[in-house]
Every structure is written in structure tokens, then in C-alpha cells.
DOGUVO-311364 format. One line per field, with one value per residue: residue in one letter; x, y, z of N, C-alpha, C, CB in turn; residue number from 1. Coordinates in Angstrom, 2 decimals. Glycine has a CB too. Layout:
<recs>
resn	(A ...)
nu	(X ...)
nv	(Y ...)
nw	(Z ...)
cau	(X ...)
cav	(Y ...)
caw	(Z ...)
cu	(X ...)
cv	(Y ...)
cw	(Z ...)
cbu	(X ...)
cbv	(Y ...)
cbw	(Z ...)
resi	(NUM ...)
</recs>
This chain:
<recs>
resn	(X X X X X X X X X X X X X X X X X X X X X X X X X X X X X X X X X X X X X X X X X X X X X X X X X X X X X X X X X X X X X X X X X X X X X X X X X X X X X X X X X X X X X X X X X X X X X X X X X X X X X X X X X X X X X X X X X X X X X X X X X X X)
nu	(-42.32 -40.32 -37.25 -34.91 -32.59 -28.99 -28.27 -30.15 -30.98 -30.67 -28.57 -25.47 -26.82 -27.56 -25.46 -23.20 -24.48 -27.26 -29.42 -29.01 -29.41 -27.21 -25.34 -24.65 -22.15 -22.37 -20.23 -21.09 -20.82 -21.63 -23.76 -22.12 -22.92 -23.61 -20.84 -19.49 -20.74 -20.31 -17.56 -16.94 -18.19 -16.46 -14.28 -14.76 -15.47 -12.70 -11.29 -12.52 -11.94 -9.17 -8.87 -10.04 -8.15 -5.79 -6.93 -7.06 -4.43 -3.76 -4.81 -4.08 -1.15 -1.89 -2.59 -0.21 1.35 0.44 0.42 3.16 3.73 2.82 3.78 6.55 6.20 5.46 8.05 10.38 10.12 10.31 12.47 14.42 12.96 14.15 16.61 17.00 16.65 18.44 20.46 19.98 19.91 23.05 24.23 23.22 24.28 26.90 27.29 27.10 25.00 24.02 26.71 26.31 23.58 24.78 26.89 25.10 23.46 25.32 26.56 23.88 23.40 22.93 24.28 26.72 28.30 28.37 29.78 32.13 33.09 33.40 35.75 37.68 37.56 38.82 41.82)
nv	(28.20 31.23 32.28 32.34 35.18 34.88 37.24 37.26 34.88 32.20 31.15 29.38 27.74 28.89 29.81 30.09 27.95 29.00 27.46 24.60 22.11 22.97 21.69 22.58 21.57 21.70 21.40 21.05 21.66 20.07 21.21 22.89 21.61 18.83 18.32 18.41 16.38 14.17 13.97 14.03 11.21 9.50 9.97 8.78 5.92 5.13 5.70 3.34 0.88 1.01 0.98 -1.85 -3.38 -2.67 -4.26 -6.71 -7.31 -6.70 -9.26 -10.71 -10.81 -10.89 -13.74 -14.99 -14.69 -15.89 -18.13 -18.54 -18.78 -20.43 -22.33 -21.93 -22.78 -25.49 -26.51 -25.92 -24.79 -26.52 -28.01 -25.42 -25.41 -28.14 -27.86 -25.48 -27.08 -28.77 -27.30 -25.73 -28.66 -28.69 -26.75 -27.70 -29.88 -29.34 -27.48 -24.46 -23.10 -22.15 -20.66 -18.96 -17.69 -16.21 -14.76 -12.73 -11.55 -10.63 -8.68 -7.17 -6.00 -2.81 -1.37 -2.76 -1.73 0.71 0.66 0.05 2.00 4.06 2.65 3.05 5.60 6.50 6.53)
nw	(-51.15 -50.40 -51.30 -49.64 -48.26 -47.20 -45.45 -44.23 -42.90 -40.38 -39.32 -41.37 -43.66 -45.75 -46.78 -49.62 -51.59 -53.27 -54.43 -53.54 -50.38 -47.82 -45.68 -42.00 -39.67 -36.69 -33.28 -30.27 -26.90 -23.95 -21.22 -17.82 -16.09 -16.78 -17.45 -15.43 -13.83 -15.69 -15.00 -12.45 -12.16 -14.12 -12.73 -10.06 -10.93 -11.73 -9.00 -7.67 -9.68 -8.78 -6.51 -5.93 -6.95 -5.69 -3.16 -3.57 -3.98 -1.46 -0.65 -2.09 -0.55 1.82 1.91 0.74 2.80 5.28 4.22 3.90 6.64 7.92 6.59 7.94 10.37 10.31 8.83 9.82 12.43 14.03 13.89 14.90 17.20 18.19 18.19 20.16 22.27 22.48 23.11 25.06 26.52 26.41 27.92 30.33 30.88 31.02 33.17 32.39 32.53 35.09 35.43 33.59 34.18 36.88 35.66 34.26 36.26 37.49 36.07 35.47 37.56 39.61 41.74 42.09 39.35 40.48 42.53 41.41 39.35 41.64 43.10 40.26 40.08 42.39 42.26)
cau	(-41.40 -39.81 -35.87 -34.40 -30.96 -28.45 -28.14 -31.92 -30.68 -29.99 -27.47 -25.21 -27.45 -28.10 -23.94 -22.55 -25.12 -28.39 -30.17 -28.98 -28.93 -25.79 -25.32 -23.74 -22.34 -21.55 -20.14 -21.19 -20.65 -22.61 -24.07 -21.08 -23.24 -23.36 -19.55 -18.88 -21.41 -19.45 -16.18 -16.88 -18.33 -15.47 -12.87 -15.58 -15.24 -11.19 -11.09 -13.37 -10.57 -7.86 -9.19 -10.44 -6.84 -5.27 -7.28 -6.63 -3.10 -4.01 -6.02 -3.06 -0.06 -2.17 -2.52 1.04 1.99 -0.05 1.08 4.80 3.85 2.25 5.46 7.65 5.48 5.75 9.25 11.58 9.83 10.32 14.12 14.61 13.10 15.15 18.06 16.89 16.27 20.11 21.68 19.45 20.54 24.37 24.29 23.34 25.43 28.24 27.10 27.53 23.39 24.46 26.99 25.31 23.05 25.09 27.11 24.12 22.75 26.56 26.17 22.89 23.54 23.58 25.16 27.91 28.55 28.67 31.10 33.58 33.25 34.16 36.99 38.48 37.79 39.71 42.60)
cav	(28.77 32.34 32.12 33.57 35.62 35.16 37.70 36.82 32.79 32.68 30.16 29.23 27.25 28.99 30.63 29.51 27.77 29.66 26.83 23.75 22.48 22.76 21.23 22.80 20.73 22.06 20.69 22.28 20.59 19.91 22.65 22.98 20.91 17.66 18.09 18.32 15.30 13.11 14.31 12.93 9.54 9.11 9.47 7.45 4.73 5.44 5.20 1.69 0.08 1.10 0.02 -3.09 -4.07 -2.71 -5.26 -7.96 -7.05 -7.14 -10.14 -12.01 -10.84 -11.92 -15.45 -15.62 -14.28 -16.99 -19.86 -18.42 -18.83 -21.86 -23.37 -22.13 -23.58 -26.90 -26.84 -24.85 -24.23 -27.79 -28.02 -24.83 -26.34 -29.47 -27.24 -24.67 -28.16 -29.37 -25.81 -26.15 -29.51 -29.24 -25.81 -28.24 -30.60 -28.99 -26.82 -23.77 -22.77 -21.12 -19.53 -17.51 -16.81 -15.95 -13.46 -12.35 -11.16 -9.56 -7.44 -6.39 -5.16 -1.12 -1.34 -3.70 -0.72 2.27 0.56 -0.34 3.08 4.60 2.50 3.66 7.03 6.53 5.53)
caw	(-50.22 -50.92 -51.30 -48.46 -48.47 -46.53 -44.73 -43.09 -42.42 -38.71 -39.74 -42.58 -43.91 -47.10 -48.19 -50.74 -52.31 -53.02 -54.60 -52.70 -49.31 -47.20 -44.24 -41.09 -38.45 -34.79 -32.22 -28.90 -25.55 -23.20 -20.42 -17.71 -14.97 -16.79 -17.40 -14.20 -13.45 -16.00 -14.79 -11.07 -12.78 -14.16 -11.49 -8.94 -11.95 -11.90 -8.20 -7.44 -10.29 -8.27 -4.87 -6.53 -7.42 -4.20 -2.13 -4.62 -3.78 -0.37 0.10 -1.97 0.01 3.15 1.28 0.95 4.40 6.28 3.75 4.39 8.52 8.21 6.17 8.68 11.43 9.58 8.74 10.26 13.70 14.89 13.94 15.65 18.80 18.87 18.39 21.43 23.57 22.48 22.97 26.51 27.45 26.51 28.70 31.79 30.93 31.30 34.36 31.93 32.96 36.45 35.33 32.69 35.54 37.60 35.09 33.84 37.51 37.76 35.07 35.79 39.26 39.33 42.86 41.64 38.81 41.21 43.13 40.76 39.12 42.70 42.63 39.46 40.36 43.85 41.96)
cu	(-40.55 -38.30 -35.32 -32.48 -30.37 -27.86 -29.25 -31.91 -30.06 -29.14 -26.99 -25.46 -27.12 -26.79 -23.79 -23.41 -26.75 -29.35 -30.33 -28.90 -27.35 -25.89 -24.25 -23.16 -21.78 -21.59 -20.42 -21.36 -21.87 -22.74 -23.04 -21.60 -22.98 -21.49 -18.89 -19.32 -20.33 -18.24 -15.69 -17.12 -17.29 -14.24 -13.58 -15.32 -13.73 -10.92 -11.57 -12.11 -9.98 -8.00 -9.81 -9.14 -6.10 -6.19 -7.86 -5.21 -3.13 -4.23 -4.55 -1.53 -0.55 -1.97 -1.15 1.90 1.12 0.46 2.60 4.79 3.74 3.67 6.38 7.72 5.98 7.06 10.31 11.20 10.27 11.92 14.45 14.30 13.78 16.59 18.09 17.39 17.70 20.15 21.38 20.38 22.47 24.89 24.56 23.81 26.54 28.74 27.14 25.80 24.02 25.33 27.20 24.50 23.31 26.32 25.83 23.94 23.99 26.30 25.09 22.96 24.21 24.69 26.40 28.79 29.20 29.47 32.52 33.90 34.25 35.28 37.79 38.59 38.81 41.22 43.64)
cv	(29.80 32.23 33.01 34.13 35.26 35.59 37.75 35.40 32.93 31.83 30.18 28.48 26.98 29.71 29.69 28.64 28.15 28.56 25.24 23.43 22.26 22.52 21.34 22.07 21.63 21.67 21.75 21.28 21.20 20.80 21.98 21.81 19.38 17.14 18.22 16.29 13.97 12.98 13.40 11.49 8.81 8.85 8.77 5.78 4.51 4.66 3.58 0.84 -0.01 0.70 -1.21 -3.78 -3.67 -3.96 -5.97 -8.03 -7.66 -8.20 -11.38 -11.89 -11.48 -13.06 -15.77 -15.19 -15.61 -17.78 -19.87 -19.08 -20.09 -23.03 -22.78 -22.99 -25.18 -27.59 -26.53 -24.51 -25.35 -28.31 -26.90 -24.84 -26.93 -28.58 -26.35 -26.12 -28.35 -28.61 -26.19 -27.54 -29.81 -28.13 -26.71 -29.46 -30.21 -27.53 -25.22 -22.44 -21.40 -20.26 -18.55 -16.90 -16.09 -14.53 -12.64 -11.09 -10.28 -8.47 -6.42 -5.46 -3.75 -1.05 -1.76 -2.07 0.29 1.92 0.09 1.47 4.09 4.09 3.14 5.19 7.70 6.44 7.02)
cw	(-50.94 -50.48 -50.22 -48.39 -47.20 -45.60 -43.57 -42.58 -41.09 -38.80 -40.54 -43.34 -45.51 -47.95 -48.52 -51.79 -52.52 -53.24 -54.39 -51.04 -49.02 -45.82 -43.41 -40.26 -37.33 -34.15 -31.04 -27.63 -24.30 -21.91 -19.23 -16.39 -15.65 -17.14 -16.40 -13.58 -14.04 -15.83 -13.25 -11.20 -13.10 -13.24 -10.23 -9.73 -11.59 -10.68 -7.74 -8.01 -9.41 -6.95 -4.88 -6.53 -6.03 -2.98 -2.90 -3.99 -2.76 0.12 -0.68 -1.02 1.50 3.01 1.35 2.34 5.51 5.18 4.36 5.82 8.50 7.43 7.27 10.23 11.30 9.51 9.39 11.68 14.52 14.85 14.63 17.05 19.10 19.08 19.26 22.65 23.70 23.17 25.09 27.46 28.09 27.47 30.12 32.26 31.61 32.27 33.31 32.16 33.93 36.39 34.45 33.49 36.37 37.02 34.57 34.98 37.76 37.40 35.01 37.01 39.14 40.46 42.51 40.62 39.47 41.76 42.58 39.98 40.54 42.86 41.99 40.08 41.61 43.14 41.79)
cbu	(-40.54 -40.58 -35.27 -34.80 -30.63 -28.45 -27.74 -33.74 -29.17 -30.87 -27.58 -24.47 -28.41 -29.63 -22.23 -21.50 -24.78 -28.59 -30.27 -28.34 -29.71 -24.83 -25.57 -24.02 -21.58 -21.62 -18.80 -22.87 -18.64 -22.58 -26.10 -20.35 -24.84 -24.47 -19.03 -19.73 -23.04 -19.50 -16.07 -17.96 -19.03 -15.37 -11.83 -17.88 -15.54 -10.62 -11.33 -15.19 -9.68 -7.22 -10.21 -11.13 -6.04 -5.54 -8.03 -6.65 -2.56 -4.59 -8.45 -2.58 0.64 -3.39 -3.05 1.84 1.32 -1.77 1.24 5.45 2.59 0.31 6.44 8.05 3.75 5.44 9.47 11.67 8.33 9.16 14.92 14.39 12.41 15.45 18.66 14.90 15.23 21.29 20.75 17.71 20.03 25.23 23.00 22.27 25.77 28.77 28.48 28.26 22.29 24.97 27.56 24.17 22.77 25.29 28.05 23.09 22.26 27.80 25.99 21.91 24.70 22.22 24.72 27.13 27.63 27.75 30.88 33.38 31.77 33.63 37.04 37.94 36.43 39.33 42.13)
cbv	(27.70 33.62 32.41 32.66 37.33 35.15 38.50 36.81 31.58 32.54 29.19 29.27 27.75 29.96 31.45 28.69 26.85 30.92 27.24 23.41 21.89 23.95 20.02 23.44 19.24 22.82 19.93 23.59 20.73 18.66 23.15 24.50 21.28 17.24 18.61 19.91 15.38 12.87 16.17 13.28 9.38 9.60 11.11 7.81 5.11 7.13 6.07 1.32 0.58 2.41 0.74 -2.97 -3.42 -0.87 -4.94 -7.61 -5.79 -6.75 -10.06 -12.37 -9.41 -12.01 -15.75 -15.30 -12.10 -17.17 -20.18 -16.63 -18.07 -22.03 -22.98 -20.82 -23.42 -26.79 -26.69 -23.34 -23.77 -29.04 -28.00 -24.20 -27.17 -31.15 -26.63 -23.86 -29.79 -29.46 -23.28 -26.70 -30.63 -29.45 -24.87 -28.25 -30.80 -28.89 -27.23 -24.50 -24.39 -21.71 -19.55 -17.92 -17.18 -17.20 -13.66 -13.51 -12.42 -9.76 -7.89 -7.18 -6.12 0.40 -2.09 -5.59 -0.38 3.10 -0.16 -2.07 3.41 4.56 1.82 3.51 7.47 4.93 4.25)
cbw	(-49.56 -50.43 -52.67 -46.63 -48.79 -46.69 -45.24 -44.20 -43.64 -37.14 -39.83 -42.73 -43.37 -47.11 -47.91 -50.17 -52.30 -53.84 -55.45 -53.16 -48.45 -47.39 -44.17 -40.55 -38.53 -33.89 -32.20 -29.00 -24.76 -22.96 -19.87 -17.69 -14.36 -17.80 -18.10 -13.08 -14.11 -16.96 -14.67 -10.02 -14.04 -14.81 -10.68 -8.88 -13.73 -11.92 -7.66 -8.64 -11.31 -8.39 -3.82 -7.97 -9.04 -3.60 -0.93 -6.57 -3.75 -0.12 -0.69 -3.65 -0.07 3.68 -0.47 -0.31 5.00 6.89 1.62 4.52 9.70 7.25 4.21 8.81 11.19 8.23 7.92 9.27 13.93 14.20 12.52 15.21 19.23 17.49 17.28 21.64 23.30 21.36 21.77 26.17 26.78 25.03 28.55 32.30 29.87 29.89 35.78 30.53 34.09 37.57 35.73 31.42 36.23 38.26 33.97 33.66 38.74 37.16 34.00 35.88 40.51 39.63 43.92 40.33 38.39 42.13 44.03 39.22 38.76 43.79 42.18 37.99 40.61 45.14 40.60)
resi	(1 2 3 4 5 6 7 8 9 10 11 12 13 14 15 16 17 18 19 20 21 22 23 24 25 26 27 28 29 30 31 32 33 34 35 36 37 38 39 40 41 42 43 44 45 46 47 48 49 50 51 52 53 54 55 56 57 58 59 60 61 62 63 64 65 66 67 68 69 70 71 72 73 74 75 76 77 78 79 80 81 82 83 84 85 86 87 88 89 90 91 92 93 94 95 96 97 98 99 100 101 102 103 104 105 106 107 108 109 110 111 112 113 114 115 116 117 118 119 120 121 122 123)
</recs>
């Protein structure tokens, strides 16, 4: 094999040392399609994680939103009955039913309104 110069090495193969090798390294990246390719892989990878753990999230805040219901069902729903039923019975006990009804139905009445308004306004 005939020594070749330098200036005929389509590389730098052969500077700096004429009669050893030298070894180039280059880095060169990859053509612009598969960096696009591994660019979407990656954030499809990225995303899945993150909607993996969002309904994890999900699936336990449901878990603790029905245990919460179901304890209040249990505990707390059935003392709040007895204490509607009291509130109920000591109302009709003490005749106090009718006439909540019967203010109630006052108050509501537009007619009742317009004529007290005309009143004042007469005044």
C-alpha cells in the first residue's frame, strides 16, 4: 500500500501522524425524520405516564368519595333522621305546623304584596 498524503485522505485520518493510525470520531445525528419519529415516541411515552397517574388519581378519589357516602349513610344519616322526626313531631305538638303554613302561604301571596304596597303608597 502506497502512503497517501494528506491532502488526498478524504478524512483526517492520516494528519498528524504519517506513519500511524489515528482515529477520528464523529458524532452526526440522525437524518431529521427519525428525530422527529423519536421526538413523538417520546412525548406519546410522556403522555400515557401522565394519564396513567391521573386516573389512578381518579379511580382513588372516587374510592374515597363513595366510602365518605357510605360512612355518612351509616352514621350520620340516621341521627339526622331521628332529629328531622323530633324537630317534626315537637312542631305538632305544639300546633306550631299550621302556622308555618299558614305564614309561609302569607308570604308567598303576590296579591297579598301588591296590596300592602298600594297601601303604603296611599299614605
Amino acid at each position: 500500500m502506497t502512503p497517501m498524503h494528506a491532502e488526498q485522505s478524504p478524512d483526517e485520518s492520516v494528519h498528524g501522524a504519517p506513519h500511524g493510525n489515528v482515529n477520528v470520531n464523529r458524532i452526526t445525528l440522525p437524518p431529521a425524520r427519525d428525530l422527529l419519529i423519536g421526538t413523538l415516541l417520546a412525548f406519546s411515552l410522556l403522555c400515557n405516564v401522565f394519564l396513567y397517574a391521573y386516573a389512578k388519581d381518579a379511580k382513588t378519589i372516587a374510592l374515597v368519595a363513595n366510602d365518605a357516602l357510605e360512612k355518612f349513610m351509616a352514621n350520620q344519616l340516621p341521627e339526622l333522621k331521628s332529629r328531622i322526626e323530633v324537630a317534626e313531631k315537637l312542631t305538632e305538638a305544639y300546633g306550631l305546623k299550621e302556622s308555618l303554613n299558614v305564614d309561609h302561604h302569607h308570604q308567598s301571596s303576590p296579591g297579598e304584596k301588591a296590596v300592602g304596597s298600594d297601601r303604603r303608597s296611599s299614605r
